[in-house]
N, C-alpha and C positions, 0 to 999 in steps of 0.2 A: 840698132843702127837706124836713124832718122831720116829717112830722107823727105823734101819736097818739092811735089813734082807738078808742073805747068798742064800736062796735060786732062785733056775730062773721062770719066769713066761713069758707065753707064751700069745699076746694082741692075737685080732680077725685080726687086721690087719699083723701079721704075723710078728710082733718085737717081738723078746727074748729079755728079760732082766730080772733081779734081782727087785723085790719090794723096790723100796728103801724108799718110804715116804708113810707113812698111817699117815691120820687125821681121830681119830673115828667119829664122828658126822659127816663129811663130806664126808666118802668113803661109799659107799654102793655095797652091791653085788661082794662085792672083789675089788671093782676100790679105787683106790687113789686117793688123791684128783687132783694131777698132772693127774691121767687118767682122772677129770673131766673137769679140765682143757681145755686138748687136743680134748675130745670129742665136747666140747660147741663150741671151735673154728672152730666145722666143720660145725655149722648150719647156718644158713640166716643170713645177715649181717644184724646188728642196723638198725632199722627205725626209731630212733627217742631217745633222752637221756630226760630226766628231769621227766619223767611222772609215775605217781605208782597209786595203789591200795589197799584198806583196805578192805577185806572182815571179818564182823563177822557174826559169825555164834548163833543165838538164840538157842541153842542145846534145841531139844524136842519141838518145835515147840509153841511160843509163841498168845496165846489168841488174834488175831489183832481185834475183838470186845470190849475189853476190855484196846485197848492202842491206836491202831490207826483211826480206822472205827468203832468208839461207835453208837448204836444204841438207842439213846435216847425215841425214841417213839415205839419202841416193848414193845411186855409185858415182864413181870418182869423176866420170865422164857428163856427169849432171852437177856435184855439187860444188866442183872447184878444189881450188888448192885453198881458199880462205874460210875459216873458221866462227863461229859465232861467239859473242859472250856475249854475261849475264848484262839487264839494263838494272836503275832502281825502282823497276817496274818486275813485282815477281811474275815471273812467265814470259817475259816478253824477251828474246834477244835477238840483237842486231850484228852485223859486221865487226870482225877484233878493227879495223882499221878504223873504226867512228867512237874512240871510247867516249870523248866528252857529249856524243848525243848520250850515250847510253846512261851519262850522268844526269839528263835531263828528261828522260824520256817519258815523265812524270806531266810535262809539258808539250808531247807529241802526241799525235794522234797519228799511227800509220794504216794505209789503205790497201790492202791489199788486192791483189787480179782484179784491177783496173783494165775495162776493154778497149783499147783504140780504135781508128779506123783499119780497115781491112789493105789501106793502100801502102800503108808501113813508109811512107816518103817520111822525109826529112825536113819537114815543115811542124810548126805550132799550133797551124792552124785550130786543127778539134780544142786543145788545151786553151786557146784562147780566147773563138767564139762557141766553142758547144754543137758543134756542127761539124759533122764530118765532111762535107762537101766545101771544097777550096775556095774561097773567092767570092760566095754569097751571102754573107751573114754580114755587120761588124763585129769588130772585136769586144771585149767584155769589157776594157774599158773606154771604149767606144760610147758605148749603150749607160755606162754610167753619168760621163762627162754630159753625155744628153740627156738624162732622168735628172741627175742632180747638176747641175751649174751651180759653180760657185764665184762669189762675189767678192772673194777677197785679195783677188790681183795672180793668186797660187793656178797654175794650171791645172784641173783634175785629174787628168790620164798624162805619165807620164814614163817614156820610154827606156830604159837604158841598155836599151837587146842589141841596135846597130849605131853608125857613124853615120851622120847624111852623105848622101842621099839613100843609102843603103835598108831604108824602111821595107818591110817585107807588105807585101799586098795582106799576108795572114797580120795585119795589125793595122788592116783598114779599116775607113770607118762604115764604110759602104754607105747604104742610106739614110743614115744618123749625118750625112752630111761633112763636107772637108772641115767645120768648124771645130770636127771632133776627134779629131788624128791626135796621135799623140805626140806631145814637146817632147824631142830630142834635144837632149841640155850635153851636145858636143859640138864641139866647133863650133860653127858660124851660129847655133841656137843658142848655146850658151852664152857667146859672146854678145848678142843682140838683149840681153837682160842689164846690159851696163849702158852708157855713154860712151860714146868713142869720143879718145882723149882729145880730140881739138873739142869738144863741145861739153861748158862747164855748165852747171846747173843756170847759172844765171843767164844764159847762152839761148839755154834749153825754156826758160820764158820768156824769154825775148821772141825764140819761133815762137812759140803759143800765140803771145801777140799778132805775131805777122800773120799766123793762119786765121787767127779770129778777122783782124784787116781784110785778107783773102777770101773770107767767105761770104762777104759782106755785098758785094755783088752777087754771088748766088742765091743769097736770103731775098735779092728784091726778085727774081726770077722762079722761085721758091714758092708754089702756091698749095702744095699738100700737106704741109703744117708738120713735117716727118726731120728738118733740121734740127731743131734742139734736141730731138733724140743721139741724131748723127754727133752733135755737140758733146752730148753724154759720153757718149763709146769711146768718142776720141780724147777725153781728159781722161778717162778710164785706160784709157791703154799709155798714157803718156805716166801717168800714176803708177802704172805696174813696172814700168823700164825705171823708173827712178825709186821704186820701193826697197830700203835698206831689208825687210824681210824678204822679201821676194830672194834677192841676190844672197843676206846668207844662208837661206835653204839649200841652194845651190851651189856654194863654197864648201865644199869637206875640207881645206886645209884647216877649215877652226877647229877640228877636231884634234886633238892633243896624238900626241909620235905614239903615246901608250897606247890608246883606242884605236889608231890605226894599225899596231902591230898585233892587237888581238885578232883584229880580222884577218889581215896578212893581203897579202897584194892580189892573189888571187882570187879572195872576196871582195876586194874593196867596194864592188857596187853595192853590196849587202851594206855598208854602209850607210853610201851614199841613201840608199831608200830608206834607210831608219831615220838619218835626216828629211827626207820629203814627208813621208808620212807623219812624223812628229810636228810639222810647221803645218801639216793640215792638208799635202795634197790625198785623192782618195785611190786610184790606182796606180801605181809602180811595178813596173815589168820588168824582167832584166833577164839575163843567162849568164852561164857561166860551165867553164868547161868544154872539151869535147870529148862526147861520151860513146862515140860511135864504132865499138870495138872489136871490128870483125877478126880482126888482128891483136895479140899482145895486150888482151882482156886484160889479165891479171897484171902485167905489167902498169897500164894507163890506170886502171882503179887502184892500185897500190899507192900511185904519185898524187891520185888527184881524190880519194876520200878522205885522207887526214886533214888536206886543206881545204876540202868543202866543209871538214866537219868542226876545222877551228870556227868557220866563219859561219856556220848553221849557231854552234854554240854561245859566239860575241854576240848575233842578232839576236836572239831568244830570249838571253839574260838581259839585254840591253835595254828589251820590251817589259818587261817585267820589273825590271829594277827603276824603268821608267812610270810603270804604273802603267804599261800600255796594250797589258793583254787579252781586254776584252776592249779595243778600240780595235786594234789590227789586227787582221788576221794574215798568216803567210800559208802558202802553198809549193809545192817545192816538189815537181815532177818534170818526166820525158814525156816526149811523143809517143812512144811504147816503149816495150821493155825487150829484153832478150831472150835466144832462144835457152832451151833447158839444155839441153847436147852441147859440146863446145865441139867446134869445128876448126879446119883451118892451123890445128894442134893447139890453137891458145885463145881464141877467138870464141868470140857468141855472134850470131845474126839476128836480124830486127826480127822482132816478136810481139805483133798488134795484140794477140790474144789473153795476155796479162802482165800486169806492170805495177808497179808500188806508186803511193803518192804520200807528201810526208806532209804533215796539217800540223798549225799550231797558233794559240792567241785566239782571237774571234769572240773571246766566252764560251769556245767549244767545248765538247765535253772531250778531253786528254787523259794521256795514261792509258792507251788503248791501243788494241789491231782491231782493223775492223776488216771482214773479211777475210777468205782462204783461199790458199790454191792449194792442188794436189800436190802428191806426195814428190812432183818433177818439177815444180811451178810452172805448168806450161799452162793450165787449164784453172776458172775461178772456181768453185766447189759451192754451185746457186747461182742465182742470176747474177750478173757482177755489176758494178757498180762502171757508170761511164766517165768521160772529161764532163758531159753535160750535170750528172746529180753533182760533182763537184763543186761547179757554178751556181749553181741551183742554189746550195747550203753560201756562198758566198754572195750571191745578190741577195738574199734575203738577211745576212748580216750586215749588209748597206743599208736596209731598208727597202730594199727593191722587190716589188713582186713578181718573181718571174712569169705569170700571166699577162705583163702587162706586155701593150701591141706598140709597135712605131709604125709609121706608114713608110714603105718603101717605096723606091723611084717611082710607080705606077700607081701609088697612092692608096695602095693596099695594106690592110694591119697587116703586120706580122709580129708572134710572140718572140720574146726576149729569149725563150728557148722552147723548142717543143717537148723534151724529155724534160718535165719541171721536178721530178722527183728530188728531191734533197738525200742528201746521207744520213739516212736514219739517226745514225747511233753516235751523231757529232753533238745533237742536241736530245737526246733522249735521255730521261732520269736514271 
């Protein structure tokens, strides 16, 4: 959406000028998208192009006794009514309700007693930034979009968890700055990647024109020499609105009725991110489900693991038959897990104390559990592995060091994460 506008605005670095281009979905906090532009170009140079991330999110915290870490020989009041079977992984088995993981499971890596935070809320938070504590960190791909900036019109961090306005604070970018929030590609953000129909391309240079005319008094007023940069960002961002890739990244109808009924409708976003990540953006976020099953456990995971597990299965193969599974890596957890006792007559309660996570692509090392819980899965069996070693092993298949510091609002470093540990046995021979 183009608009321009008469009045002047004053940046932090001390340039007047007039707003000349707002994209809604992509300006936040008053910046343009040309001010996003300008901003990214100020951070750490590229360490590395080709590499992404899929993060989903099990919203409410999914049952991992019940899908990944079955307890077949507890009593009946711990292990469920549901059953395991075999994967093509000898030793390994999962839930009867996920068989086409179990056909792939050659291609997973699962995590077992996984520790959350102790607050058991209903937030992403830890899973996102590595930090237990709400509201202080940014989010992981926050800190990406800021380490690596990319130059190719593709936004780096890209949402698909809420609707606007609807973005959760746990997917801030904190002190990585509003340049780093993630594109929400619904509604009014998606729609601001086109031309709105009175305005034809030829239309659309003709303004070009008129703002070059426009600025043309600010250039003799202009004595820090910082316009022609301002000139860059704004053909830059006028570039991205009319870029035919930019916009089919963001089109899943081109994907053919077959591909989209592999996924089926309640993965569709697992799609959608197989298209972003495949055109080059680097993190995609998204959820799916509600897993928060204090009530009719066994019911809600009966309806809603065969259709996470068609669409675990479409994305997987999709990566790989794409050639794409040492580019991307996916991740695929709750906020915690549930409790081992079922309560309520059918029901599990939140369970910070361990949880599953399900890994795959990256170049990781797959075909594996890594880690244990006891014989209740209440408790991990060793030190257990956090949200943070998860990131850890995921910034560093970006290329990212998790040592490295951003300076926060008071201009103090702080690390990318303080538990830098990685998950051993994802890259070990």
């Amino acid at each position: 959406m183009l608009s321009i506008l008469g009045h002047g605005t004053k940046l932090c670095d001390g340039i007047t000028r007039r707003e000349l281009l707002r994209v809604g979905g992509l300006g936040f906090a008053g910046l343009t998208l040309a001010d996003v532009l300008r901003l990214r170009a100020g951070a750490a140079p590229d360490s590395g192009r080709g590499k992404s991330v899929i993060m989903i999110w099990l919203r409410g915290g999914a049952s991992h006794i019940d899908s990944y870490d079955m307890k077949p020989d507890a009593p009946s009041e711990v292990r469920g009514e549901f059953r395991p079977i075999a994967t093509n992984v000898a030793g390994i088995q999962i839930c009867e309700h996920l068989p086409l993981q179990a056909q792939l499971m050659d291609k997973l890596a699962i995590v077992r007693g996984i520790k959350s935070n102790d607050l058991g809320d209903h937030t992403p938070h830890y899973i996102v930034t590595g930090f237990p504590d709400r509201g202080k960190r940014p989010a992981f791909g926050s800190v990406v979009s800021h380490l690596r900036p990319q130059s190719d019109g593709l936004p780096p961090y890209v949402s698909l968890m809420y609707k606007p306005p609807g973005l959760y604070d746990n997917e801030s970018p904190a002190y990585t700055g509003p340049a780093h929030r993630p594109f929400v590609p619904k509604s009014e953000g998606l729609a601001n990647l086109s031309l709105v129909k009175e305005i034809s391309r030829d239309r659309l240079h003709d303004r070009r024109q008129l703002l070059r005319e426009f600025d043309t008094l600010s250039r003799e007023v202009d004595h820090n020499g910082a316009m022609p940069a301002i000139d860059a960002y704004t053909q830059r961002a006028l570039e991205m609105i009319t870029s035919p890739r930019v916009r089919e990244a963001f089109d899943i109808s081109q994907e053919s009725p077959e591909t989209h009924a592999r996924y089926g409708k309640y993965c569709e976003n697992f799609l959608f991110a197989r298209r972003l990540v495949e055109a080059g953006v680097s993190v995609v976020t998204l959820k799916v489900g509600d897993w928060d099953t204090h009530e009719k456990n066994f019911v809600d995971m009966k309806d809603q693991l065969p259709q996470l597990d068609r669409g675990v299965h479409a994305l997987i193969t999709d990566l790989y038959d794409r050639g794409l599974q040492n580019d991307v890596a996916v991740v695929m957890w709750g906020e915690f897990g549930r409790a081992p006792r079922i309560s309520r007559g059918d029901g599990r309660d939140h369970w910070p104390e361990a949880g599953a996570g399900v890994i795959a692509g990256g170049g990781f090392k797959v075909g594996q559990v890594i880690g244990e819980t006891d014989a209740h899965g209440g408790q991990s069996k060793g030190r257990p592995y956090t949200p943070s070693n998860v990131l850890a092993s995921l910034y560093r298949h970006l290329g990212i060091d998790p040592t490295t510091t951003i300076l926060d609002h008071s201009r103090r470093p702080m690390h990318v994460l303080d538990d830098r540990e990685p998950v051993r046995e994802l890259t070990s021979a």
